[in-house]
Steps between C-alpha positions, in 0.01 A plus 500: 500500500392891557588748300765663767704134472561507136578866499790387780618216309551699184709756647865435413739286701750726489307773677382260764852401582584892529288540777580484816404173705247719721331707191494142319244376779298792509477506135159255522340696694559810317429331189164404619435836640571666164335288324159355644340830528311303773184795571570626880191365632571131364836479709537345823429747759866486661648513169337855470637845417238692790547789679640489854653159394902518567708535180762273685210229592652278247834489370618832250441316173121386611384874354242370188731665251868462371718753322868448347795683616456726180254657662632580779810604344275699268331729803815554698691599234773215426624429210353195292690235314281335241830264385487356867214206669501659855298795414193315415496269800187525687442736779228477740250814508332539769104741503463623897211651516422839650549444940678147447788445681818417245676418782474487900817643751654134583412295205772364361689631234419265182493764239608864405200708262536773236151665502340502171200727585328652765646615852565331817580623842790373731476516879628281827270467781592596832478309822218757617311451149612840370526459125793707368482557139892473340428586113277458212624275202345555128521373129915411452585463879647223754323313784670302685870479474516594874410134575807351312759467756257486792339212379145645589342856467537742720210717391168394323348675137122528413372621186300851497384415155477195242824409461686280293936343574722332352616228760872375489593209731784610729594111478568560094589870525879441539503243185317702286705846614830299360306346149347851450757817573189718418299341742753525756566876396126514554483446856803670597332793371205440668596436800713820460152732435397361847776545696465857353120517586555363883744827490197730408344402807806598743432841278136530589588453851790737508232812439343582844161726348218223420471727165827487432527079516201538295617704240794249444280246497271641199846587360611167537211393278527710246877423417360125513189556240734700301719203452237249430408727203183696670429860577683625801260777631171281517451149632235291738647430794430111545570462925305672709548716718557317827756357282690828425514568849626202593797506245529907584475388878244729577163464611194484235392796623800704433502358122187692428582817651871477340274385135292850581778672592680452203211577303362840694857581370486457134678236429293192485128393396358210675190341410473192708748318387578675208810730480621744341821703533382885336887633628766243497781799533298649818497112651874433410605759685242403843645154469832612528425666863639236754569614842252798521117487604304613222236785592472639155734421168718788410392447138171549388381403159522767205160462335181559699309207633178465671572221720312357758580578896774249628191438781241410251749268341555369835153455503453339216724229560423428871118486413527287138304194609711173545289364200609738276837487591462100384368658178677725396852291553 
């Protein structure tokens, strides 16, 4: 009998009969995931965590790791109660590896996921191919709710990063919302941030200068690294340019000039990917231009800068080699 089996049947009956009938089957499997420690290269190749290979191959709990609802409580915030069972029932946690898919536009909807770590990228495909970027999703956000009452999901999520979620089945999500008020005050929540963030994009879109929509956007980030704890002014910028363009609807082309632009006028440094905002008052006040072309902000930055020319910036990032691009993200 392995060691994963007596570890099972010494967990107490009264937790197992807590658990809803879905978790209760998937509990094996997690169990044995946990606790094998099975080295990569001695699993079966199609039971493999690889790059490229679909998070949603398999079903949600098939992720070679487990969690309790703790944790997830734990990094969204919720409230914990140590006097109640439901809180430690398992949780599947799922690693996606940097360019794996999470999910694909159609799949059907079998679970939501709070990201743990890392960032992923949300986009629908059109019927030409055009890939339109709708939002990036980091550490304490929701992917996937949007699927609930279709059944399916109407737009697909990739990670830009090595990433790590905590999966809930939708099929046990009602249960465990009615067992677990926090839980359920969890997702409500949740759901709420992204309904707000699917409103930053109608914001973005509103502004009609390509600097402007870009100022937002770095904006944008900053309020959302100043929430998660992290500094506000400098951060690496994890999609890459084609995909800021797409989200900004502009062309590629226009990102870098907009990224120079912004930076021939003293208010941002870019180094590749890296990003830092040197006057967050003088950017405020660009990102609240809507309906005007922008030719030249009326504010300029108080201190002296030596900045480079908005063209060499533009320069910089047309010319970065596709390879380094890879690298540096």
């Amino acid at each position: 009998m392995s060691h994963a089996m007596h570890l099972r049947e010494a967990q107490p009956q009264v937790l197992r009969e807590a658990q809803p009938q879905v978790l209760r089957e998937a509990q094996p499997q997690l169990m044995r995931d946990a606790q094998s420690q099975v080295p990569r290269e001695a699993q079966p190749r199609d039971q493999r965590d690889t790059p490229g290979r679909s998070a949603d191959a398999g079903p949600p709990w098939s992720s070679g790791g487990h969690s309790c609802l703790a944790d997830l409580l734990g990094l969204m915030g919720g409230q914990v109660d140590d006097a109640r069972l439901e809180p430690r029932l398992p949780v599947a946690l799922r690693r996606v590896h940097s360019g794996e898919m999470l999910f694909h536009e159609g799949a059907p909807a079998e679970a939501i996921y709070f990201v743990r770590a890392g960032t992923f990228k949300t986009f629908r495909t059109a019927e030409d191919g055009y890939e339109q970027v709708l939002g990036f999703c980091g550490r304490a956000e929701l992917l996937g709710f949007d699927a609930i009452s279709l059944g399916c999901h109407p737009t697909a999520a990739i990670a830009l990063e090595d990433s790590s979620v905590y999966a809930i089945l939708v099929a046990d999500l009602f249960d465990l919302g009615q067992r677990l008020p926090a839980l359920d005050h969890v997702v409500h929540r949740a759901v709420s941030d992204a309904l707000t963030r699917r409103g930053e994009l109608a914001d973005l879109m509103a502004a009609v200068a390509a600097e402007v929509r870009l100022a937002r956007f770095l904006m944008q980030l900053s309020q959302r690294m100043t929430a998660c704890g992290q500094s506000p002014r400098r951060f690496h910028l994890r999609m890459s340019r084609r995909d800021i363009a797409s989200h900004l609807g502009v062309a590629h082309e226009t990102v870098s000039r907009s990224f120079g632009a912004l930076a021939g006028w003293g208010f941002v440094r870019v180094e590749n990917r890296e990003v830092e905002i040197v006057d967050m008052d003088g950017l405020r006040t660009l990102a609240r231009s809507t309906r005007r072309q922008v030719d030249e902000p009326d504010c300029r930055p108080a201190h002296g800068l030596h900045t480079m020319p908005a063209a060499a910036y533009a320069t910089q990032w047309t010319a970065m080699p596709a390879a380094a691009i890879q690298h540096a993200s």
